[in-house]
OpenMM code with the backbone's topology and positions (N, CA, C; nanometers):
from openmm import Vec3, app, unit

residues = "UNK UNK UNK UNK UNK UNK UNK UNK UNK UNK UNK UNK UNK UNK UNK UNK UNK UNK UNK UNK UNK UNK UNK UNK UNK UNK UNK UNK UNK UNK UNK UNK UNK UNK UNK UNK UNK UNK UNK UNK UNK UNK UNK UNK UNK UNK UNK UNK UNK UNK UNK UNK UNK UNK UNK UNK UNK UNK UNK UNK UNK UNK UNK UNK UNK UNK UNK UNK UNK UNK UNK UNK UNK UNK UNK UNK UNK UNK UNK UNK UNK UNK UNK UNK UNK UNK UNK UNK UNK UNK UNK UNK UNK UNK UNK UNK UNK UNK UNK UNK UNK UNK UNK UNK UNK UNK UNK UNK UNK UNK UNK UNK UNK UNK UNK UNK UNK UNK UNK UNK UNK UNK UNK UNK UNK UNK UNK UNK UNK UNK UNK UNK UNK UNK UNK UNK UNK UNK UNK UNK UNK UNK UNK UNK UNK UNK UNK UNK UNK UNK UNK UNK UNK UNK UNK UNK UNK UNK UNK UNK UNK UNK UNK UNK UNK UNK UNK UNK UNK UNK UNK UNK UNK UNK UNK UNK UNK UNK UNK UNK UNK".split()
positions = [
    Vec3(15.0876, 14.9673, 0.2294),
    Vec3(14.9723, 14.9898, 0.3138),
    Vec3(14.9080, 14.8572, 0.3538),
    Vec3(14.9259, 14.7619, 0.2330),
    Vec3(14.8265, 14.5935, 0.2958),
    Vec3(14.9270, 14.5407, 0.3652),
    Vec3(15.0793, 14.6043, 0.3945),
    Vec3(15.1480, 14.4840, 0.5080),
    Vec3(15.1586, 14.5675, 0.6358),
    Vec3(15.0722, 14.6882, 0.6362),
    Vec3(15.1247, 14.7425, 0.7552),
    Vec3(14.9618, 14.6812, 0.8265),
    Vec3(14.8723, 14.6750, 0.7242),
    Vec3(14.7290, 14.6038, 0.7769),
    Vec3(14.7716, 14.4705, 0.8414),
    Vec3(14.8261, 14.4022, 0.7575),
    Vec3(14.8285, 14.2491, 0.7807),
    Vec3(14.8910, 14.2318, 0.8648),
    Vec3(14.9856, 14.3184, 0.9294),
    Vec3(15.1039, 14.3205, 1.0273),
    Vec3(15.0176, 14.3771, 1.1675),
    Vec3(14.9254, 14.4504, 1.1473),
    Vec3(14.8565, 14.5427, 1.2479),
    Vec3(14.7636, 14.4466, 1.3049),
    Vec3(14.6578, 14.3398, 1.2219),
    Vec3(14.5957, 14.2559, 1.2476),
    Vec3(14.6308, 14.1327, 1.2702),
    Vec3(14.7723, 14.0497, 1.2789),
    Vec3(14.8069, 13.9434, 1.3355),
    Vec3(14.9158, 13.9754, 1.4613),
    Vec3(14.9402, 14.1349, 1.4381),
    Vec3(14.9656, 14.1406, 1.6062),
    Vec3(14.8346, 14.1680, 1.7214),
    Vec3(14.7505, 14.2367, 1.6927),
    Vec3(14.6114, 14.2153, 1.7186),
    Vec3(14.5742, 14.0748, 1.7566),
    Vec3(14.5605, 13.9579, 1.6857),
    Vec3(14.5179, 13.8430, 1.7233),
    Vec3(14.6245, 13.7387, 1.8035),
    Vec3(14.7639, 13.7986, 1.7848),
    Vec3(14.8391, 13.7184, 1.8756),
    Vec3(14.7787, 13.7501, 2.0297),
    Vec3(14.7981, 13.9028, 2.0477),
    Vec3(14.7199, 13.9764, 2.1656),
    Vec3(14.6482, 13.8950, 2.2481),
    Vec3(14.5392, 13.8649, 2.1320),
    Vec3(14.3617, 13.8645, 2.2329),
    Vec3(14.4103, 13.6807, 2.2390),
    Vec3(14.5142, 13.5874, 2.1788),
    Vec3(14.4997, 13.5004, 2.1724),
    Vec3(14.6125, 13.4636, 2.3609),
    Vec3(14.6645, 13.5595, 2.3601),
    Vec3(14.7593, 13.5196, 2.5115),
    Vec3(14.6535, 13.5791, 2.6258),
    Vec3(14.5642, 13.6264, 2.6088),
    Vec3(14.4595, 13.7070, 2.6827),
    Vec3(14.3815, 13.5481, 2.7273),
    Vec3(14.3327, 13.4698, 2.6474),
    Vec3(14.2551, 13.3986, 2.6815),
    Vec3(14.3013, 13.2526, 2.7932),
    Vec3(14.2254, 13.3265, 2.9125),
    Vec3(14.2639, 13.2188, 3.0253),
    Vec3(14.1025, 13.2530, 3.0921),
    Vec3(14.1016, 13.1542, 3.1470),
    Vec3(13.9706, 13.1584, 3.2552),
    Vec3(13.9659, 13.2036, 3.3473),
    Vec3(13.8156, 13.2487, 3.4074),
    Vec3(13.8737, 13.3458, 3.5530),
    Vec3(13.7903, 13.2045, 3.6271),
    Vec3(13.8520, 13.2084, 3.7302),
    Vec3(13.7722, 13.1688, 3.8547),
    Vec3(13.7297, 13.2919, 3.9030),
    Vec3(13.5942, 13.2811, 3.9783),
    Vec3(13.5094, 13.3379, 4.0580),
    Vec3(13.5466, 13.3021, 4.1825),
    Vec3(13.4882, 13.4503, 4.2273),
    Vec3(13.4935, 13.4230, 4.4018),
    Vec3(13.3359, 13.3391, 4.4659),
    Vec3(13.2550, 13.2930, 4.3604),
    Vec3(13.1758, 13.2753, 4.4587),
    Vec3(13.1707, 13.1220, 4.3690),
    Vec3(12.9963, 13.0744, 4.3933),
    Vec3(13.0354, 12.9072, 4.3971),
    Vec3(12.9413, 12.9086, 4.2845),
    Vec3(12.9712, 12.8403, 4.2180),
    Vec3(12.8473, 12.7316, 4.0863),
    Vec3(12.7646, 12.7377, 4.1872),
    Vec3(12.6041, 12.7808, 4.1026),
    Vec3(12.4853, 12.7722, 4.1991),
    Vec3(12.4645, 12.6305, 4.1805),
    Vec3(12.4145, 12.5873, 4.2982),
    Vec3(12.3990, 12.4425, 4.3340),
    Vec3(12.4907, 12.3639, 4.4202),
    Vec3(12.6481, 12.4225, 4.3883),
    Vec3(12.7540, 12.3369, 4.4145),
    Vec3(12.8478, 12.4086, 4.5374),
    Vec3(12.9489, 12.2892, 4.5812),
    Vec3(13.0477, 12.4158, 4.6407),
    Vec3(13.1963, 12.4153, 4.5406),
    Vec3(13.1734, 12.4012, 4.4243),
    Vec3(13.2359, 12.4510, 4.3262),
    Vec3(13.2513, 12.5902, 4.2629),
    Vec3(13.3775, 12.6372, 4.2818),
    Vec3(13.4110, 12.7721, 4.2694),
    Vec3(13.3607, 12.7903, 4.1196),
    Vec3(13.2907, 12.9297, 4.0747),
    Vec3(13.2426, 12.9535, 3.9133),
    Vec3(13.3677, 13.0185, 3.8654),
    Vec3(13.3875, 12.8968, 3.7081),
    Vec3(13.4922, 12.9257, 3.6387),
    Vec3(13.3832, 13.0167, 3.5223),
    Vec3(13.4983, 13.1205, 3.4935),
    Vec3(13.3880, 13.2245, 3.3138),
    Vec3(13.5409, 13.1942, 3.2275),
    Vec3(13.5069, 13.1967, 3.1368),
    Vec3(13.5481, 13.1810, 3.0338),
    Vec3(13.5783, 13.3159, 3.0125),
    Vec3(13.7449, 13.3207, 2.9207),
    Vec3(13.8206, 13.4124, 2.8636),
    Vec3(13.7318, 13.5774, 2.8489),
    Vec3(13.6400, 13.5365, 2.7678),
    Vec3(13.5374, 13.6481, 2.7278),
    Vec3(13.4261, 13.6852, 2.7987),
    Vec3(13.4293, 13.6418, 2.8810),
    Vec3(13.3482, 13.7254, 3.0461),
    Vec3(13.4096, 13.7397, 3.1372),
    Vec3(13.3071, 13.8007, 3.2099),
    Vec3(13.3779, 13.8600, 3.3902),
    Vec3(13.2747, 13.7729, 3.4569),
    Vec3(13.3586, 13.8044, 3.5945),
    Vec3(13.2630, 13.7045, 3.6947),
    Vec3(13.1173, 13.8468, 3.7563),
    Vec3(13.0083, 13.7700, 3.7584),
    Vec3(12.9399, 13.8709, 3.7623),
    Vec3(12.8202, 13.8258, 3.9411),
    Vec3(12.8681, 13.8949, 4.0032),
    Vec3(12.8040, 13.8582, 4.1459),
    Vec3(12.7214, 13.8906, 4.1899),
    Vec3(12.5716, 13.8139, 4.2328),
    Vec3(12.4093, 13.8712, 4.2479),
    Vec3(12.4370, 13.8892, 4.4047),
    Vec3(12.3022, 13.9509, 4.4223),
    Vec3(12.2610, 13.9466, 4.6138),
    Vec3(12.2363, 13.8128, 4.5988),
    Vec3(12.1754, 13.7922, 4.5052),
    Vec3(12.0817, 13.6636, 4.5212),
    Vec3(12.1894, 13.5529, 4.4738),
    Vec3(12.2531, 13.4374, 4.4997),
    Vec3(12.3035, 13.3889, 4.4452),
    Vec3(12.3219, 13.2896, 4.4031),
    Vec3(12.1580, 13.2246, 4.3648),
    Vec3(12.1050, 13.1503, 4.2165),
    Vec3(12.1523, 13.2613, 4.1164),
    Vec3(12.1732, 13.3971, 4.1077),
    Vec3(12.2004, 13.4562, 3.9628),
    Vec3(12.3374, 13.5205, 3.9382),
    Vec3(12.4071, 13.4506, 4.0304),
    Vec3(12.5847, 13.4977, 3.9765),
    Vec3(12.6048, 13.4126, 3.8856),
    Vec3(12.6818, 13.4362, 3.7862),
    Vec3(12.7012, 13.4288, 3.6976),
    Vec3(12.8322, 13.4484, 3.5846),
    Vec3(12.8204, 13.4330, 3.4687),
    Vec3(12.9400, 13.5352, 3.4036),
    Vec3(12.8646, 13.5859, 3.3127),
    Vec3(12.9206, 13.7281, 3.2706),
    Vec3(12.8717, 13.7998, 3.1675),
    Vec3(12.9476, 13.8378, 3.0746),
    Vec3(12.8997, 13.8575, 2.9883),
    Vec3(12.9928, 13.8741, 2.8740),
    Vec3(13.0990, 14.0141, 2.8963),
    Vec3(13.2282, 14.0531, 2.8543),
    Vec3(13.3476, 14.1086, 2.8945),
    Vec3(13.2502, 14.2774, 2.8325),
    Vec3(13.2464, 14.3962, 2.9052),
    Vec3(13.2069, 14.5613, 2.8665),
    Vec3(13.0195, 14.5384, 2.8973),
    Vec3(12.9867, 14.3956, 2.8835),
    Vec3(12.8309, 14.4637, 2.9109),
    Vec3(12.7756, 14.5126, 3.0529),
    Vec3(12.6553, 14.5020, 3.0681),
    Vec3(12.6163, 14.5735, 3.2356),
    Vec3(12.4723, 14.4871, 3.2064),
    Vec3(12.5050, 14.4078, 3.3189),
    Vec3(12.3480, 14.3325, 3.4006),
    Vec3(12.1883, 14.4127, 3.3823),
    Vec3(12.1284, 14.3445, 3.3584),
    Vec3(11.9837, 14.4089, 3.4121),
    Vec3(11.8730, 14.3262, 3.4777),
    Vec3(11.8539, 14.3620, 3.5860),
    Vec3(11.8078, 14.2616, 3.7140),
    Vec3(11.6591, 14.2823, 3.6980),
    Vec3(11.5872, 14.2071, 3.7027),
    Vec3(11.4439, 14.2222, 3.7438),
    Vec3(11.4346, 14.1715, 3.9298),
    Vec3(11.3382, 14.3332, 3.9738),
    Vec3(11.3229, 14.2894, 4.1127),
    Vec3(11.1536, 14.2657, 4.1094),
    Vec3(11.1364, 14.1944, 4.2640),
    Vec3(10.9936, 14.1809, 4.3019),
    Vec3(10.9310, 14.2775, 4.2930),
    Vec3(10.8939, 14.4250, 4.3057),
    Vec3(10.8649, 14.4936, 4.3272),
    Vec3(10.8973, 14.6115, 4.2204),
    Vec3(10.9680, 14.5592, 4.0724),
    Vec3(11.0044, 14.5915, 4.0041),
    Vec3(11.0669, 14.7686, 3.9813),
    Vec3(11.1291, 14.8291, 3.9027),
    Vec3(11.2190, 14.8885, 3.9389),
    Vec3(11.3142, 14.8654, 4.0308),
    Vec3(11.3532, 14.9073, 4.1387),
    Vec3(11.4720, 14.8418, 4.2161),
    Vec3(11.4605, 14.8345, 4.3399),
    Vec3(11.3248, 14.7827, 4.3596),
    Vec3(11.2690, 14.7853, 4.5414),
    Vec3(11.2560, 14.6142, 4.5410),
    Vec3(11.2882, 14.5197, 4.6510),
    Vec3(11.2498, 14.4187, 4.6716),
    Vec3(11.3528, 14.3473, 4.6501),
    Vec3(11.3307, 14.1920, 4.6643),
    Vec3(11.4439, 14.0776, 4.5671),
    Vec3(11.4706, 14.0581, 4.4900),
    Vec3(11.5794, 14.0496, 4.4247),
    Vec3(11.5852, 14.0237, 4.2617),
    Vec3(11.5714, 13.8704, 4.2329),
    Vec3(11.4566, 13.9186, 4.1337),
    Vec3(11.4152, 13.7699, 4.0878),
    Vec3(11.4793, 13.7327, 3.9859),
    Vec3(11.5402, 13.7716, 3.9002),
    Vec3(11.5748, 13.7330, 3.6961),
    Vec3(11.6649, 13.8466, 3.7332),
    Vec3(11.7782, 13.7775, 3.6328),
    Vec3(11.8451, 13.9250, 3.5393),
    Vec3(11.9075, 13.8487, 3.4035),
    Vec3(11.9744, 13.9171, 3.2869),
    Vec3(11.9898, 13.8367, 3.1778),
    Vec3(12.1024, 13.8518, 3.1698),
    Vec3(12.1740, 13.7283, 3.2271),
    Vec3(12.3085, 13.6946, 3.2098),
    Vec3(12.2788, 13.5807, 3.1434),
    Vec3(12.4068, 13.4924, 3.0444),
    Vec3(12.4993, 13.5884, 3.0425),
    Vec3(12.5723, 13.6830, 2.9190),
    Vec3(12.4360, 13.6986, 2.8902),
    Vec3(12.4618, 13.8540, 2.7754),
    Vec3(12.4583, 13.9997, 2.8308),
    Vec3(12.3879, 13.9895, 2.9663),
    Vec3(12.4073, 14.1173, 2.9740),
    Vec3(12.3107, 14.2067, 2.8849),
    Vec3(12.2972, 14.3651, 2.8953),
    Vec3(12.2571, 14.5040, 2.7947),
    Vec3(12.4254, 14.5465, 2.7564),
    Vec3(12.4339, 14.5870, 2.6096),
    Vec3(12.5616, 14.6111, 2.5523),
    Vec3(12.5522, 14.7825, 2.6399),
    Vec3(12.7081, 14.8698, 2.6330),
    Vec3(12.7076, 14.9482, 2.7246),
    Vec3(12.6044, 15.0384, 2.6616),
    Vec3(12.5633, 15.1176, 2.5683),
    Vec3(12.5017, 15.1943, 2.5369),
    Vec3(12.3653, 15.1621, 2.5438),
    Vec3(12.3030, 15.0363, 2.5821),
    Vec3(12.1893, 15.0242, 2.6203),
    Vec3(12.0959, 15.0933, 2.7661),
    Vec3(12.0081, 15.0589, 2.7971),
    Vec3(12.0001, 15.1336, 2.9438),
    Vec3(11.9239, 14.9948, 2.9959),
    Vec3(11.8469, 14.9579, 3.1227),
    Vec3(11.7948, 14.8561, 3.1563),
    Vec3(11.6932, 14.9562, 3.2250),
    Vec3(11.5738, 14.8522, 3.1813),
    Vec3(11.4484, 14.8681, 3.1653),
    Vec3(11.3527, 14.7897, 3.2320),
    Vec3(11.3511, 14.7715, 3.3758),
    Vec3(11.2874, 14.6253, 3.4243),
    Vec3(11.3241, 14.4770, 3.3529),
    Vec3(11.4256, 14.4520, 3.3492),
    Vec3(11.4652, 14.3299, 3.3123),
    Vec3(11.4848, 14.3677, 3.0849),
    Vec3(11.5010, 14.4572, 3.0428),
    Vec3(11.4561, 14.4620, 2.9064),
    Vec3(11.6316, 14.5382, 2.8696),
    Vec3(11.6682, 14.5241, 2.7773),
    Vec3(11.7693, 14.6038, 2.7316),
    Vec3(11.7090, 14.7078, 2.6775),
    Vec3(11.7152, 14.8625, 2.6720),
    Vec3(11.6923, 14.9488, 2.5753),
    Vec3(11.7948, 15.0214, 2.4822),
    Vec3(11.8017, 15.0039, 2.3178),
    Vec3(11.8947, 15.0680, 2.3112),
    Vec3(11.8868, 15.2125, 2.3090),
    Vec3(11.9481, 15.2402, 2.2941),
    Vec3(12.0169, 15.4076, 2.2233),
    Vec3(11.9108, 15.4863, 2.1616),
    Vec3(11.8004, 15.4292, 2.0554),
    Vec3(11.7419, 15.4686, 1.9775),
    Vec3(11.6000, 15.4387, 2.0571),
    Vec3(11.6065, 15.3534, 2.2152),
    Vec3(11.4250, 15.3859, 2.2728),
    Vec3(11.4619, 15.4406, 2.3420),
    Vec3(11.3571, 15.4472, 2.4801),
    Vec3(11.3556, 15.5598, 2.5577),
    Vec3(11.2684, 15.4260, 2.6770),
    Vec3(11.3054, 15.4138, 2.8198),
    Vec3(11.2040, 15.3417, 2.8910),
    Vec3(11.0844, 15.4378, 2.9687),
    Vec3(10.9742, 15.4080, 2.9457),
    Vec3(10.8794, 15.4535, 2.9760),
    Vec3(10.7423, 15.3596, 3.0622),
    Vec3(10.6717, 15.4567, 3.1172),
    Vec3(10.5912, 15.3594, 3.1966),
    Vec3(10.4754, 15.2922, 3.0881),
    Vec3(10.4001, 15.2205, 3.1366),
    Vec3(10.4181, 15.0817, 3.0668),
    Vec3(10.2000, 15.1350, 3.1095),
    Vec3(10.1633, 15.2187, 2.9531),
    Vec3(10.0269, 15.2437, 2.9904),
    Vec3(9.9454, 15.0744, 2.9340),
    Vec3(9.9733, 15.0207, 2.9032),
    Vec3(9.9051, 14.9323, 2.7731),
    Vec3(9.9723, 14.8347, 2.7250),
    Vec3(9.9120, 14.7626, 2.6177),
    Vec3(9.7533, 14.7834, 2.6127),
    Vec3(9.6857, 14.6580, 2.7382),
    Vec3(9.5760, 14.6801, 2.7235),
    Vec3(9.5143, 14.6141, 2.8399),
    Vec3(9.5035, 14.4939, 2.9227),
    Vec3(9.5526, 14.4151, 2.7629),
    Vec3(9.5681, 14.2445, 2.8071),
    Vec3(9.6859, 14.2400, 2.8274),
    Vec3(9.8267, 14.3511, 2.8300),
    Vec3(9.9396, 14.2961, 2.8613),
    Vec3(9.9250, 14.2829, 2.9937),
    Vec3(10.0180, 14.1608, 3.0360),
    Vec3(10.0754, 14.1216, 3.1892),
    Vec3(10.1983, 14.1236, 3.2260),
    Vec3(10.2359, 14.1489, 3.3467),
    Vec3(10.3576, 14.1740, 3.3657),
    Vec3(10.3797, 14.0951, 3.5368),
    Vec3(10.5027, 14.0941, 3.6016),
    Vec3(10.5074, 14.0254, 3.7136),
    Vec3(10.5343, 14.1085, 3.8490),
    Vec3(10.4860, 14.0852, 3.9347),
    Vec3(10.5179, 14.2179, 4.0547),
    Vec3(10.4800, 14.1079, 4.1839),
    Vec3(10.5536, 14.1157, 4.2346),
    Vec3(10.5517, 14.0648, 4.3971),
    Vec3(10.5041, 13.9092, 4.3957),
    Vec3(10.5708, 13.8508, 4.2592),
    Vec3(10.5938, 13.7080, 4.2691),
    Vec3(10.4369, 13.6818, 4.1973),
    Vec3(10.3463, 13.7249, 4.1464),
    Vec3(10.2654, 13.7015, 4.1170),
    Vec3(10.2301, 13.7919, 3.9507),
    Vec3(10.1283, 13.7204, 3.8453),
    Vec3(10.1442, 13.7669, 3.7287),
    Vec3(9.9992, 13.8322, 3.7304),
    Vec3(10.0166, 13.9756, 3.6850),
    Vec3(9.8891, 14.0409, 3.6744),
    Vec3(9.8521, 14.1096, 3.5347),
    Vec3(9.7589, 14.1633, 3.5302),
    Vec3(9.6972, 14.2207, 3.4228),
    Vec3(9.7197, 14.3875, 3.3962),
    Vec3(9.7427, 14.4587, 3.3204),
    Vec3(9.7932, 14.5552, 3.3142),
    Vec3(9.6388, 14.6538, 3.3485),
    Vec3(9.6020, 14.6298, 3.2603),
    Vec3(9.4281, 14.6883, 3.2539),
    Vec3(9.3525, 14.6748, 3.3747),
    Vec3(9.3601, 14.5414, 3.4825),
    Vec3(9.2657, 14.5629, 3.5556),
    Vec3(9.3534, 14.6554, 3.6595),
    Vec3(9.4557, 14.6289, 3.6266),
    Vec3(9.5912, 14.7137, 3.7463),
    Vec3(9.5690, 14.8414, 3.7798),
    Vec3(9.5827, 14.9290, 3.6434),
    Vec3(9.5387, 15.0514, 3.5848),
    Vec3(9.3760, 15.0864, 3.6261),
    Vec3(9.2709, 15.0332, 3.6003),
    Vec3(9.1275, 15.0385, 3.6746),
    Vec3(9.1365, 15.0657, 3.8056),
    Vec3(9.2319, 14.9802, 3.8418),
    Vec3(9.2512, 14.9760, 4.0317),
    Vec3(9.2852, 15.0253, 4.1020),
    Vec3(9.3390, 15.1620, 3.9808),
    Vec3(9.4271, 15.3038, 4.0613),
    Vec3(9.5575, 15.2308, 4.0625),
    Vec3(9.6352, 15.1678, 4.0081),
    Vec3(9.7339, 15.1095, 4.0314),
    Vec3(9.8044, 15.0467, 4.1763),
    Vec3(9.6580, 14.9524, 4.1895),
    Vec3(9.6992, 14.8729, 4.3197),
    Vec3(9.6211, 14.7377, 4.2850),
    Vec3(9.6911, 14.6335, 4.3717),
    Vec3(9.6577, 14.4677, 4.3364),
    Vec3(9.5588, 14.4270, 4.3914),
    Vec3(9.4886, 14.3530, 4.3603),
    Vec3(9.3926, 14.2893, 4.3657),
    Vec3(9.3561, 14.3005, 4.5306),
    Vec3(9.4475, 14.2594, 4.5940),
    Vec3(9.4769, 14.2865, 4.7282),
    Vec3(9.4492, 14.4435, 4.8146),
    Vec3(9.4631, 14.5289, 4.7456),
    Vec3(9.3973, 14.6967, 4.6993),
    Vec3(9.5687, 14.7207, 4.8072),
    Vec3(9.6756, 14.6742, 4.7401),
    Vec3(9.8569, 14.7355, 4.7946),
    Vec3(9.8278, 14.8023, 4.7003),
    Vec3(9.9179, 14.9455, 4.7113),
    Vec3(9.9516, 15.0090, 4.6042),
    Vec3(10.0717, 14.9704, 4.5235),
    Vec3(10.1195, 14.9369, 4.4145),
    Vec3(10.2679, 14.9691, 4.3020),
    Vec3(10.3171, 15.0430, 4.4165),
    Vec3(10.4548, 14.9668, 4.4341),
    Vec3(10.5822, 15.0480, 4.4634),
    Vec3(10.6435, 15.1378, 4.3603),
    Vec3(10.6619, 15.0043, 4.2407),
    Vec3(10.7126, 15.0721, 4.1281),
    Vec3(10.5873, 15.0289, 4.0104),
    Vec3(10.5442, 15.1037, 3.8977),
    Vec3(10.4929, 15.0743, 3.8183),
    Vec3(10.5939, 14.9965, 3.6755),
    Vec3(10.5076, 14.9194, 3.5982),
    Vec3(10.5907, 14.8516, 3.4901),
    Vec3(10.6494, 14.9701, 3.3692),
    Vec3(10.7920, 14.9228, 3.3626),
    Vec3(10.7706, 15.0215, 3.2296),
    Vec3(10.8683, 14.8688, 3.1080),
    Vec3(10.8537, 14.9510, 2.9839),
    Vec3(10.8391, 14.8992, 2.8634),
    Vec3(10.9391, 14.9979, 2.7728),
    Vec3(11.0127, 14.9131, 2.6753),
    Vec3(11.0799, 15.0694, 2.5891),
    Vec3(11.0149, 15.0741, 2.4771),
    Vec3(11.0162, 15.1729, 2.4318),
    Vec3(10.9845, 15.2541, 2.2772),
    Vec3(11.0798, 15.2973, 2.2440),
    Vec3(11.0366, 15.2634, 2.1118),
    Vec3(11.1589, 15.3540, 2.0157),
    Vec3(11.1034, 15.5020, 2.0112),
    Vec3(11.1862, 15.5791, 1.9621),
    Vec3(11.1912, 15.7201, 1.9798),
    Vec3(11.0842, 15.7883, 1.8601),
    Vec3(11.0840, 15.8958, 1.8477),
    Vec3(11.0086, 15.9033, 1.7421),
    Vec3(11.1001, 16.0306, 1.7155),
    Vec3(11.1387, 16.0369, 1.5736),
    Vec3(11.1963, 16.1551, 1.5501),
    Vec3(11.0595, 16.2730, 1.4908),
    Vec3(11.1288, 16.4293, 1.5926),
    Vec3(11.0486, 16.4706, 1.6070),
    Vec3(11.0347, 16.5660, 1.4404),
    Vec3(10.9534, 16.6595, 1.4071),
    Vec3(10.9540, 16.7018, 1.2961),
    Vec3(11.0406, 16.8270, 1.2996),
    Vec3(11.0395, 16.8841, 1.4237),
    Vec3(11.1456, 16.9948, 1.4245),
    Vec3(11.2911, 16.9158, 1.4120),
    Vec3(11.2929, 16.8277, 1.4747),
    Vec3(11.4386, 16.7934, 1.5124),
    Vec3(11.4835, 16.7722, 1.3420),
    Vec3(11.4330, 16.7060, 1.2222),
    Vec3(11.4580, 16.7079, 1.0970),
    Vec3(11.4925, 16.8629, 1.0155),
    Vec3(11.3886, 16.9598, 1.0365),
    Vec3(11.3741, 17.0737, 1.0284),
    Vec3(11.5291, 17.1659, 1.0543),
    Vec3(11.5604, 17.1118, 1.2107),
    Vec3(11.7114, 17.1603, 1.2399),
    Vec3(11.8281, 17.1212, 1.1938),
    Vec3(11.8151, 16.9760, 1.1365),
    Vec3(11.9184, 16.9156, 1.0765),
    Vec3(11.9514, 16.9510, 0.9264),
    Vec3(11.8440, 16.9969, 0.8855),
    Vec3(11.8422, 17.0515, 0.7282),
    Vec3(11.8642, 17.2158, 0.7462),
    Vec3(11.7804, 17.2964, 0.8101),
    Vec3(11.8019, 17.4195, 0.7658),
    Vec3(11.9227, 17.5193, 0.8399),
    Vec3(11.9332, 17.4108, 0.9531),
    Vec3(12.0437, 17.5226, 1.0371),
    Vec3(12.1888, 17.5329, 0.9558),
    Vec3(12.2270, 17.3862, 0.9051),
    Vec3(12.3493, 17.4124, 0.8195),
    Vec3(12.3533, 17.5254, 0.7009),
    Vec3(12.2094, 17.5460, 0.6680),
    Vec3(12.1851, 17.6323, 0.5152),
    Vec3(12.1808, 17.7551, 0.5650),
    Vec3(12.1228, 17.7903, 0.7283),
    Vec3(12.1590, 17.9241, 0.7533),
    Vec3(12.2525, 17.9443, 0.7705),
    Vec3(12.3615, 17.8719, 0.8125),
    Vec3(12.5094, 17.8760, 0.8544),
    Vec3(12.5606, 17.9367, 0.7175),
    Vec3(12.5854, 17.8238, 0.6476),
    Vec3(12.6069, 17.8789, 0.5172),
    Vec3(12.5421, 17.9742, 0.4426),
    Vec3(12.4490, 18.0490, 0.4753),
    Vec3(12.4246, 18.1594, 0.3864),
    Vec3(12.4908, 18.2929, 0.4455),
    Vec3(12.5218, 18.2609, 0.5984),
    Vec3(12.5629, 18.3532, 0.6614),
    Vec3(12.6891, 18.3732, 0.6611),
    Vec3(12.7489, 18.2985, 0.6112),
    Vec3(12.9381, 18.2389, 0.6010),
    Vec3(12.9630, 18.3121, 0.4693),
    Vec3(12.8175, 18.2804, 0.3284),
    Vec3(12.8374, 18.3745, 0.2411),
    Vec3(12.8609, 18.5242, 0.2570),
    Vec3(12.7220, 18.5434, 0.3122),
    Vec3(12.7191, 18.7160, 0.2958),
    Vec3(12.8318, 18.7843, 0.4310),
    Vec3(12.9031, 18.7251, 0.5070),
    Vec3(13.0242, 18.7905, 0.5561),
    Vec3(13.1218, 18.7865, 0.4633),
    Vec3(13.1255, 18.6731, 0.3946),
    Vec3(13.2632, 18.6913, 0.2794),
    Vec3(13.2181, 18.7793, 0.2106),
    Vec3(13.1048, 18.8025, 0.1322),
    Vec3(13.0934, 18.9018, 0.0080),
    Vec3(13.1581, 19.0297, 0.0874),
    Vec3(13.0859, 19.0529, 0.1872),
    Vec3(13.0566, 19.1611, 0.2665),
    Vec3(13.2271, 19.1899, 0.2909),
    Vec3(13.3394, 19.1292, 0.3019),
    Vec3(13.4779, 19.1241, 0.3024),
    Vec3(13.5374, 19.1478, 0.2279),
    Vec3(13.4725, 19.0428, 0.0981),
    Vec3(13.4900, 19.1082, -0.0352),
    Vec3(13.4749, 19.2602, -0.1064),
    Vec3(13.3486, 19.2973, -0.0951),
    Vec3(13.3137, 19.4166, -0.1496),
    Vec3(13.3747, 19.5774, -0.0951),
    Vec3(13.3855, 19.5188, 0.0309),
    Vec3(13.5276, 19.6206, 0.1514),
    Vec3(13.6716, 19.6082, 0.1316),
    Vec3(13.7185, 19.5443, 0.0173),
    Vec3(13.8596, 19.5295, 0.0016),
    Vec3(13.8984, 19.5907, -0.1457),
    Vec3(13.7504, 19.6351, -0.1808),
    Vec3(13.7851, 19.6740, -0.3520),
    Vec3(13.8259, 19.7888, -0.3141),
] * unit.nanometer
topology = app.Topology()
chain = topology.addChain("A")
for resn in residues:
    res = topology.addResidue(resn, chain)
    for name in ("N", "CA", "C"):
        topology.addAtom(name, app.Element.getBySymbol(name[0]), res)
């Protein structure tokens, strides 16, 4: 069994070791007219905007922050080149995993956040009916992730539904039983 491991895992690493070549990109090093080389373990990853092409790491997925946040306007930021792993979701520029949830973004009062190139206050935002100083309304409002909260039923179901299962799995067998005497 340890040589069919040891055999399983250095054909494995011969693998990923002929895998590793560089990609050229189709587009250019920002700044340059030098084509963007990524390395073995990313992909070439291509913005509208393109100060933010990039490479990202090989299975993840981009998350862009726009002007106008959510996905109206220019994209200003995104976080390459790590990327959100796939089971994450993107959250205005934030990875969320698995275990939050993205939600709009009530609080608390002194947080700030960025919208149409300019940094504002969450609280006076919220006072303002959710419009800027300028009295524009939010295209998109900010959101933020939370973790989840497990609920008290959802525990409740995880414990007792198996025990009704099984009590019910009993009394058909007895009930099979006591019909065969």
């Amino acid at each position: 069994m340890l040589k069919v491991l040891i055999l399983s895992a250095s054909l494995t690493l011969a693998a990923a070791q002929d895998n590793k070549t560089d990609t050229t990109c189709t587009f250019n090093a920002p700044g340059t007219e030098v084509k963007q080389t990524c390395p073995w373990y990313t992909d070439c990853s291509e913005s509208t905007n393109e100060t933010l092409s990039g490479c990202l790491l090989k299975g993840n997925n981009v998350c862009n922050t726009y002007q106008y946040l959510g996905s109206s306007g220019l994209l200003v930021k995104n976080n390459l080149p790590m990327g959100c792993h796939p089971t994450a979701t993107c959250c205005d520029g934030q990875c969320c995993t698995d275990l939050q949830s993205c939600v709009l973004q009530e609080g608390p009062p002194e947080a700030e956040f960025h919208y149409d190139f300019k940094m504002h206050n969450i609280g006076g935002i919220a006072r303002n009916q959710w419009r800027t100083p300028e009295l524009v309304a939010l295209e998109n409002r900010p959101r933020v992730c939370i973790d989840r909260i497990f609920a008290a039923d959802s525990g409740s179901k995880a414990v007792f539904t198996p025990m009704i299962a099984l009590f019910l799995i009993l009394v058909v067998a007895a009930s099979g039983f006591s019909r065969s005497e």
